[in-house]
C-alpha positions as CSV (number, residue, x, y, z in Angstrom):
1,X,-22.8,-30.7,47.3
2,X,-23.6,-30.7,43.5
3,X,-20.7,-30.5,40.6
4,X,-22.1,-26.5,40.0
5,X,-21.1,-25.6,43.7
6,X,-17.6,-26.9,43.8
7,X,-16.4,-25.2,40.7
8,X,-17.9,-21.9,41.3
9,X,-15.1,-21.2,44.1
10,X,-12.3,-22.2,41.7
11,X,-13.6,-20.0,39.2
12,X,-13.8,-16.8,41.6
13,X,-10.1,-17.8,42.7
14,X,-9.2,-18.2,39.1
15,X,-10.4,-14.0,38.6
16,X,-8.9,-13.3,41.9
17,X,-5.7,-14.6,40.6
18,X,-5.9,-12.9,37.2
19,X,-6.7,-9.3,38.7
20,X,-3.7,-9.9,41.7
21,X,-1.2,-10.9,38.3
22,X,-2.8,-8.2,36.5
23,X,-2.0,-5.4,39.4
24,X,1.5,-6.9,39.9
25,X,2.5,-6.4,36.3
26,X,0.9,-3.0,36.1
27,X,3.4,-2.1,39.2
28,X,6.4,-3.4,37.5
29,X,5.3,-1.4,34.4
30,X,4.8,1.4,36.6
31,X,8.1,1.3,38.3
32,X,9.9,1.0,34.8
33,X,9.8,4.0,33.1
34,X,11.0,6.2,36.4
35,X,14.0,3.8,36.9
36,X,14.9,4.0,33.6
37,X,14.8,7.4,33.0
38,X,17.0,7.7,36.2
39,X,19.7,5.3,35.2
40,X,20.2,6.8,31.8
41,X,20.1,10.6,33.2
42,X,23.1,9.8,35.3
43,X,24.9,8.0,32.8
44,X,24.3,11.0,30.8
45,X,25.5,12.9,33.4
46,X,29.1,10.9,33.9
47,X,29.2,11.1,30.1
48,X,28.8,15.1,30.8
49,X,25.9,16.1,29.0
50,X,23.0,14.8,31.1
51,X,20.4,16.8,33.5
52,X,22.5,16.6,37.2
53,X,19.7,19.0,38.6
54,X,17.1,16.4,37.4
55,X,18.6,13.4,39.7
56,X,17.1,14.2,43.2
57,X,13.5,14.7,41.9
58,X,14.2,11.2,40.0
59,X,14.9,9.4,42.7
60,X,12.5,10.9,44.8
61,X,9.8,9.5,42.0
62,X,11.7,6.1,41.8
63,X,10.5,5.7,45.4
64,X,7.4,6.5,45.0
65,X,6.6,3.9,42.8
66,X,8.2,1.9,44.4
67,X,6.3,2.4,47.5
68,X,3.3,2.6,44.9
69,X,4.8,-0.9,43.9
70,X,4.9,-2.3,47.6
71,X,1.3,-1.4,48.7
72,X,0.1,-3.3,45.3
73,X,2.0,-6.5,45.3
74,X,2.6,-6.5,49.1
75,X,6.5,-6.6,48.6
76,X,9.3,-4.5,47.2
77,X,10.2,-5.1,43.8
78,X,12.2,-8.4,43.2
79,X,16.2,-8.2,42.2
80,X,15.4,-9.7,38.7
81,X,11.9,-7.0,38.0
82,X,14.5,-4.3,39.0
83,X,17.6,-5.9,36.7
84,X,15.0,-6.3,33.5
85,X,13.5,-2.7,34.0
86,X,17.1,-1.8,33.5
87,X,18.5,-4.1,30.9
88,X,19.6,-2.7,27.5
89,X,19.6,-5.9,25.9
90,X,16.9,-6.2,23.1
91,X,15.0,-9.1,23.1
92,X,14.3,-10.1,19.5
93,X,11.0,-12.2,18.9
94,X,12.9,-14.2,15.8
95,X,16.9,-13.9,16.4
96,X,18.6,-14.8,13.5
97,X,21.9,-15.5,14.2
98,X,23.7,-14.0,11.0
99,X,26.2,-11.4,10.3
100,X,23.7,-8.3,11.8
101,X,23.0,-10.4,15.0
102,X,26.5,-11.2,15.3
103,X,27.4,-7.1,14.7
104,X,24.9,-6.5,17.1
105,X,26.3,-9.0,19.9
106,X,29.6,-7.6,19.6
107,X,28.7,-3.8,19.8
108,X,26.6,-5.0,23.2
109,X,29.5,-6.4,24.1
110,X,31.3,-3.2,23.8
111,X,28.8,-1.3,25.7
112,X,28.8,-3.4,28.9
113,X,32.3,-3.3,29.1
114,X,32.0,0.6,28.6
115,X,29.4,0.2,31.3
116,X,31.9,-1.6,33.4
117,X,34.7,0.5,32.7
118,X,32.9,3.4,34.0
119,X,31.0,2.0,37.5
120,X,34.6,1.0,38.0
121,X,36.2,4.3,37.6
122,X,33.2,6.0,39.4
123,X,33.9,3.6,43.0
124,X,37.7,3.1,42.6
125,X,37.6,-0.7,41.5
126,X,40.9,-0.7,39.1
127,X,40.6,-4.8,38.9
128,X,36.8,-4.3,37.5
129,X,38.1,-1.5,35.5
130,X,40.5,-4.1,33.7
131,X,37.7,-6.3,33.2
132,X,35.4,-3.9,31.7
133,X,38.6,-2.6,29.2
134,X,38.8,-6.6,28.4
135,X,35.8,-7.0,27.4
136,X,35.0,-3.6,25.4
137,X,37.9,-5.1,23.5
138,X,36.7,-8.7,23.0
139,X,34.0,-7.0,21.6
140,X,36.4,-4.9,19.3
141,X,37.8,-7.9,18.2
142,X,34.6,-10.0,17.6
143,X,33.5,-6.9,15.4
144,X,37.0,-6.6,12.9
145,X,36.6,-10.5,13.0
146,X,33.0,-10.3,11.7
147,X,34.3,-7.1,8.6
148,X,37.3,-9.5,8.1
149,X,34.8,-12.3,7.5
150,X,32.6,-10.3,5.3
151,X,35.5,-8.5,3.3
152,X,36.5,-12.3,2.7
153,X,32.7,-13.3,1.2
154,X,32.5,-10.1,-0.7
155,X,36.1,-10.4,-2.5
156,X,34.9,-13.9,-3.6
157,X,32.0,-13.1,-4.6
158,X,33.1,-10.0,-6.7
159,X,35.9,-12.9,-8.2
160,X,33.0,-15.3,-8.8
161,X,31.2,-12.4,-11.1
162,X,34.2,-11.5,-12.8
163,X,35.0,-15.6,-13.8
164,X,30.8,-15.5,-14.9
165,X,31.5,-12.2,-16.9
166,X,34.7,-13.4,-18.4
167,X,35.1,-17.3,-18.4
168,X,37.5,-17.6,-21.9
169,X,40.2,-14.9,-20.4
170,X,40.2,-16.7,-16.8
171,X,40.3,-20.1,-18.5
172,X,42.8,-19.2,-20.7
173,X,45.0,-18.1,-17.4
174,X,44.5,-20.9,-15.6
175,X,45.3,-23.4,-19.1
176,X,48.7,-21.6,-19.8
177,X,51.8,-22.1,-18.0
178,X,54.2,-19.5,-17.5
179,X,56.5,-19.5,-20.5
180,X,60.0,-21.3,-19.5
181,X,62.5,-18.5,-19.8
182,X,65.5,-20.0,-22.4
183,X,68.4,-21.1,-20.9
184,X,71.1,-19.1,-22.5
185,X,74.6,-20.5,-22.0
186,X,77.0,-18.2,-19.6
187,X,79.6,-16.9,-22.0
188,X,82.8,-16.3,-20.6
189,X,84.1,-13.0,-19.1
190,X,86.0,-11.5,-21.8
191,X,89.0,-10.2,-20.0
192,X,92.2,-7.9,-21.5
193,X,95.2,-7.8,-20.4
């Protein structure tokens, strides 16, 4: 057998490869949309202003594609495809961790634990409920913490400009002492009899 021959079979397993990844990330792109679109009608919905009469034909096109999904790949949609069809975290190419990521981390953090909070109230589970009010306010917190922080920077920076505007008038207050006040002797109380 030449060198030609034995590389001619990788090379047809290498395309067979590429098309069977190429169909499986066309199902999980396929399978996206109809999940999502589910999950944030019925959150709508226990919010009170979402489509209720839309849900059955949802789900009914959720398993389709799924099934769609399953005859593709040759298995049901993994746990993790399903959880990062569904996750509302955005992914940022270049995070840069400053105040506006930090905002932003904290206001997720509110939103799960609203997330929470609600599942809980929908099944009964008071303990998860208390979890989900936790952290909805951990992220309250984290977000004053972050406006305290900023406040902070802004009011020294706004003191910086006025000491650049004015130097002689904020020199002069910090060179001068405060004027001793004269000790005046304590006459005595004049009294009359």
């Amino acid at each position: 057998m030449s060198n030609d021959d034995e590389k001619k079979p990788h090379l047809r397993l290498a395309v067979e490869n590429d098309q069977r990844e190429i169909d499986h990330e066309q199902a999980k792109r396929d399978i996206e949309w109809p999940l999502r679109d589910l999950a944030a009608n019925i959150i709508r919905v226990v919010r009170g202003a979402g489509k209720s009469y839309e849900i059955a034909s949802q789900c009914v096109l959720v398993l389709k594609v799924f099934q769609q999904y399953r005859d593709r790949v040759g298995c049901w949609p993994s746990s993790w495809e399903i959880d990062e069809a569904l996750s509302i975290r955005r992914e940022s190419e270049n995070p840069t961790y400053d105040d506006a990521w930090e905002r932003e981390h904290a206001r997720d953090t509110i939103i799960r634990g609203a997330l929470q909070v609600t599942a809980s109230r929908l099944v009964g589970q008071n303990t998860q409920e208390q979890r989900g009010r936790s952290e909805m306010m951990d992220g309250v917190r984290e977000l004053e913490h972050i406006r305290e922080e900023a406040r902070k920077r802004m009011a020294e920076a706004e003191r910086a400009q006025r000491q650049r505007l004015n130097p002689k008038k904020v020199a002069a207050k910090k060179t001068s002492k405060p004027k001793a006040k004269a000790h005046r002797a304590k006459s005595e109380p004049t009294i009359k009899f």
